[in-house]
C-alpha positions as CSV (number, residue, x, y, z in Angstrom):
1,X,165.2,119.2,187.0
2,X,163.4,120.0,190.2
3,X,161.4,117.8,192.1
4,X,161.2,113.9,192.5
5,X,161.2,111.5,189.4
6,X,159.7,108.8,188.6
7,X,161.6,106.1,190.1
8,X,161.7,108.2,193.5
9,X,158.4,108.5,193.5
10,X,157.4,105.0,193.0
11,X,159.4,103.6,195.7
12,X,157.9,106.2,197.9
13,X,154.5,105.1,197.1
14,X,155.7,101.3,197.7
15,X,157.1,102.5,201.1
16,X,153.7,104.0,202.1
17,X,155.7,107.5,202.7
18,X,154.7,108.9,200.0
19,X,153.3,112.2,202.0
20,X,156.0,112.3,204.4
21,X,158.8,112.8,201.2
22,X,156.9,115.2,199.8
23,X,157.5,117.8,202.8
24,X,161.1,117.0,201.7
25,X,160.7,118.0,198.1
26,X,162.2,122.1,198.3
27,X,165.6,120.4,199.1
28,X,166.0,119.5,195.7
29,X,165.5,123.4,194.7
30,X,168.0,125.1,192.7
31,X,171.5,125.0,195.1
32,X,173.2,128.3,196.6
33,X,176.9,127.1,197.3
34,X,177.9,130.3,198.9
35,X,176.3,129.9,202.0
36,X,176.2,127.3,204.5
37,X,176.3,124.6,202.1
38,X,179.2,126.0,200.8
39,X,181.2,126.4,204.1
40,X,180.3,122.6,205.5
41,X,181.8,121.5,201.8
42,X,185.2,123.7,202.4
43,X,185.8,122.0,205.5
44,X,185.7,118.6,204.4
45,X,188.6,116.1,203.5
46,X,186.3,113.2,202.1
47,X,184.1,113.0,199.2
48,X,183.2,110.2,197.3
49,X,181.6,110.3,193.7
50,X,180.1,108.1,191.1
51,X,180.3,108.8,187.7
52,X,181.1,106.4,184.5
53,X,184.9,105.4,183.0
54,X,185.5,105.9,179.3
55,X,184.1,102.9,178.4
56,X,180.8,103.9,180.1
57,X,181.1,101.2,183.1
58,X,179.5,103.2,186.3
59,X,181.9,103.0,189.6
60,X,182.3,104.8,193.1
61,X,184.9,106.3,194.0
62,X,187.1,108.3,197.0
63,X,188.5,111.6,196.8
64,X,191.0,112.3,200.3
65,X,192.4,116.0,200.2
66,X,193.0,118.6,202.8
67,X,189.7,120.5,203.7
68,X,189.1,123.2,201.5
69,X,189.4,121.0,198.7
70,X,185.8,121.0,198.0
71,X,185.1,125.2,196.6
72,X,181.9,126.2,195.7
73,X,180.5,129.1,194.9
74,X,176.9,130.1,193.4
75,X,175.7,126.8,191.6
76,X,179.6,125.9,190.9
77,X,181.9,123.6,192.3
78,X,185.7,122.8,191.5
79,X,187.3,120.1,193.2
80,X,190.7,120.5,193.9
81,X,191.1,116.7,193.9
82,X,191.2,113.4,191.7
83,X,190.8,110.0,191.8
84,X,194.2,107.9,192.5
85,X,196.4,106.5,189.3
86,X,195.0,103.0,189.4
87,X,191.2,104.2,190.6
88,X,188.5,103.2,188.2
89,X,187.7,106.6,187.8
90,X,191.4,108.2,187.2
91,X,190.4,109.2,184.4
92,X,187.3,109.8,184.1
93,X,185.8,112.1,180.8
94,X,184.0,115.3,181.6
95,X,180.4,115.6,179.7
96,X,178.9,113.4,182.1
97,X,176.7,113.6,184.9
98,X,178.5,113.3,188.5
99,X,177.4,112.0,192.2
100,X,179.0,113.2,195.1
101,X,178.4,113.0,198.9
102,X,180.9,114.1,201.3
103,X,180.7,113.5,205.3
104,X,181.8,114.4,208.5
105,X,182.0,111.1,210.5
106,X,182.4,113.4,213.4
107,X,179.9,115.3,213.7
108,X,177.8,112.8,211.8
109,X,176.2,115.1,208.9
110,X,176.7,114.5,205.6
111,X,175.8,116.4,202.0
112,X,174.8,115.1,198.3
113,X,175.8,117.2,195.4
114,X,174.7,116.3,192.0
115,X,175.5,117.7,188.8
116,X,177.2,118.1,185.4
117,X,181.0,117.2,184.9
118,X,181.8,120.0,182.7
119,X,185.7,119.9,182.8
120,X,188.6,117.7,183.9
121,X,192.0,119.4,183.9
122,X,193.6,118.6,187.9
123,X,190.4,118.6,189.1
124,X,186.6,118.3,188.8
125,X,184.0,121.3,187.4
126,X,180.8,120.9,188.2
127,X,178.1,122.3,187.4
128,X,175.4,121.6,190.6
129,X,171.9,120.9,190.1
130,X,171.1,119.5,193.5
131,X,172.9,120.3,197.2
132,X,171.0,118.8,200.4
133,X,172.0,117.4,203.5
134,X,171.1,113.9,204.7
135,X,170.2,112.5,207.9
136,X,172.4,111.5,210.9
137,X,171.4,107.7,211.2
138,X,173.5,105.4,210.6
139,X,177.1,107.2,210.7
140,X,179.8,106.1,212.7
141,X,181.4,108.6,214.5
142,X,184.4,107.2,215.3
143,X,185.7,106.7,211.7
144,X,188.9,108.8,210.5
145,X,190.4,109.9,207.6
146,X,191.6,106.7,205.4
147,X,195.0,106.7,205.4
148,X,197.0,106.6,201.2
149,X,195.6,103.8,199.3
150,X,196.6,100.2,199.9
151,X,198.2,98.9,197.4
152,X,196.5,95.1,197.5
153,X,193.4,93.7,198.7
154,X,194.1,89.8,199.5
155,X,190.0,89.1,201.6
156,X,187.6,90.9,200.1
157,X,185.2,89.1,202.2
158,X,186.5,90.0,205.2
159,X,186.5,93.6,204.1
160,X,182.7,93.4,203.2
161,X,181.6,91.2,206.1
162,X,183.3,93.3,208.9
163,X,182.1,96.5,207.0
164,X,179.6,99.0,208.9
165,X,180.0,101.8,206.3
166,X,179.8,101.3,202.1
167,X,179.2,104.0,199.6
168,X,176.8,103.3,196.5
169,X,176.5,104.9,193.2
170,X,173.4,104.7,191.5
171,X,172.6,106.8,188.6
172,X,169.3,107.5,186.6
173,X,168.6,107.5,182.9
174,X,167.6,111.3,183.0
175,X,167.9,112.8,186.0
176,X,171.8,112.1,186.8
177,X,174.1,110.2,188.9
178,X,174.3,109.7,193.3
179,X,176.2,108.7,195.6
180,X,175.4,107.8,198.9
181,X,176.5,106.7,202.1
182,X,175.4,103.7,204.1
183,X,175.5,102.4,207.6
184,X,174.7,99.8,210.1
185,X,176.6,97.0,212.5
186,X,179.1,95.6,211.5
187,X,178.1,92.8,209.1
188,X,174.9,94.3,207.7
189,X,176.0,93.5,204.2
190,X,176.0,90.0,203.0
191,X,178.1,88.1,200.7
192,X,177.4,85.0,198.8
193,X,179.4,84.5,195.6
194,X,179.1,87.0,193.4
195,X,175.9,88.5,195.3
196,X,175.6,90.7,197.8
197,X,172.6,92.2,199.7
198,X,171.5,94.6,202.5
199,X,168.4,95.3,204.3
200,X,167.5,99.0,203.6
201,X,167.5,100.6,206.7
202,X,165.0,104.1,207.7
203,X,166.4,106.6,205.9
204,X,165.0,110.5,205.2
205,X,162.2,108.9,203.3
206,X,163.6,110.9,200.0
207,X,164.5,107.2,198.4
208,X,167.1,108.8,196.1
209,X,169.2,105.6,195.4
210,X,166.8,103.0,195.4
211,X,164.0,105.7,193.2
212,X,167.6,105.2,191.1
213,X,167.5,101.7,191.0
214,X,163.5,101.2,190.2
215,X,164.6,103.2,187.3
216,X,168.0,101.6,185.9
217,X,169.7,99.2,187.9
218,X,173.1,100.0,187.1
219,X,174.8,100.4,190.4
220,X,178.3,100.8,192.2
221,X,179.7,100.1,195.3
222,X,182.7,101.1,197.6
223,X,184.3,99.9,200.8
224,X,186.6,101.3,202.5
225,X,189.2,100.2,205.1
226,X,189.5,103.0,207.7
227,X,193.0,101.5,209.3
228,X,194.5,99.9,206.7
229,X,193.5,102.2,203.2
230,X,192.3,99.0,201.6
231,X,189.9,100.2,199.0
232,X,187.3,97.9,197.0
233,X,185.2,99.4,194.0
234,X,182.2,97.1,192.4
235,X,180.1,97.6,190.3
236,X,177.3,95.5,188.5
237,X,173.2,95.1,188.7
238,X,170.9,95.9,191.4
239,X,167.6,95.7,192.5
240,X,165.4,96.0,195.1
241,X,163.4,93.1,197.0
242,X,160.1,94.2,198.7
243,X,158.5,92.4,201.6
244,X,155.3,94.4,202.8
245,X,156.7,98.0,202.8
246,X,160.3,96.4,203.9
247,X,163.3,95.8,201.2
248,X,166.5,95.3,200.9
249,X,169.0,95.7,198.1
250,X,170.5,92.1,196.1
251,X,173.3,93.7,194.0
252,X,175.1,91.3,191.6
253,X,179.0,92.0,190.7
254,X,179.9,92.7,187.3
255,X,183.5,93.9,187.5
256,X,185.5,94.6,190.5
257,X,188.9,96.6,191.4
């Protein structure tokens, strides 16, 4: 499972960074949890993961715990955590393959952990197949904790068009599912109906998402409201529009909650 695949590697070539990601390439070795990996996830209180609901639909989701939540040891995980009652993935089924990222606005770091869902039963098993940290850009610092779920969302547009942080879940036919995080001003994502889109913004050159999407365009999305706990999950179609070695990201919404 090592290595890139073949949607990774093909936006890479389209980038023209095709040398630069493959310096990158040991991060996706085989994880160690009990290290320093292992200490930066104990002392988070924010994760967010993409996996399927039972009827196979892919969305992105929060998980908001006190740090130490997150325990890994070895190439294991157990999440002492699950998504809300009314969450798209409440109830999610085990024997499926699992994003996660979680972050420290703060200090501005954040770490992908992919895997197997192995087990459900108050919390998450996983088994880990990839754990690497991602670059700073793009974080704001001065985000917090959200606070308990809202229970309504009345202006989903607002919420989107005021938005400098989202979280999208992209998943790959073999390889397994992602989450990541995104950033930029305020108002880098635009809305138009049931379309959305984003400018893709210089990242670690890895292209994990968007290799994702030039491989299956199934995609999720997740905003957050940092003051208010408003939460809105998407998910739908993506794909990604090239212009030169520039893109950006036109998702289409499928179902929303």
């Amino acid at each position: 499972m090592g290595g890139f695949h073949d949607g990774e590697l093909a936006v890479q070539e389209r980038a023209g960074v095709r040398y630069l990601a493959q310096r990158l390439g040991p991060m996706l070795a085989p994880p160690d949890l009990s290290g320093g990996a292992g200490r930066f996830l104990a002392g988070r209180d924010l994760a967010v993961i993409t996996a399927r609901d039972h009827s196979g639909r892919l969305w992105t989701s929060p998980l908001v715990a006190h740090a130490g939540f997150l325990d890994g040891y070895n190439a294991l995980l157990h999440v002492n955590a699950l998504p809300h009652k009314g969450d798209p993935l409440h109830d999610l089924p085990a024997g499926q393959q699992i994003g996660m990222v979680a972050i420290d606005f703060a200090a501005r770091r954040r770490m992908r952990v992919n895997g197997l869902l192995t087990r459900v039963d108050g919390g998450l098993h996983i088994e880990v197949e990839q754990a690497y940290g991602n670059c700073p850009q793009h974080i704001n610092p001065d985000h917090r904790l959200p606070p308990a779920p809202h229970p309504s969302l009345t202006d989903r547009a607002a919420l989107i068009g005021a938005a400098d942080t989202f979280f999208l879940g992209t998943i790959h036919p073999v390889r397994g599912a992602d989450a990541s995080h995104r950033g930029g001003d305020s108002g880098f994502v635009h809305l138009s109906g049931d379309d959305l889109w984003w400018d893709d913004l210089p990242g670690n050159n890895m292209f994990n998402s968007l290799g994702n999407i030039a491989a299956n365009d199934e995609a999720a999305l997740l905003f957050l409201d940092f003051d208010t706990g408003a939460r809105l999950h998407l998910s739908g179609r993506a794909e990604i529009e090239w212009i030169g070695t520039d893109r950006r990201v036109h998702f289409r919404v499928e179902a929303r909650k």
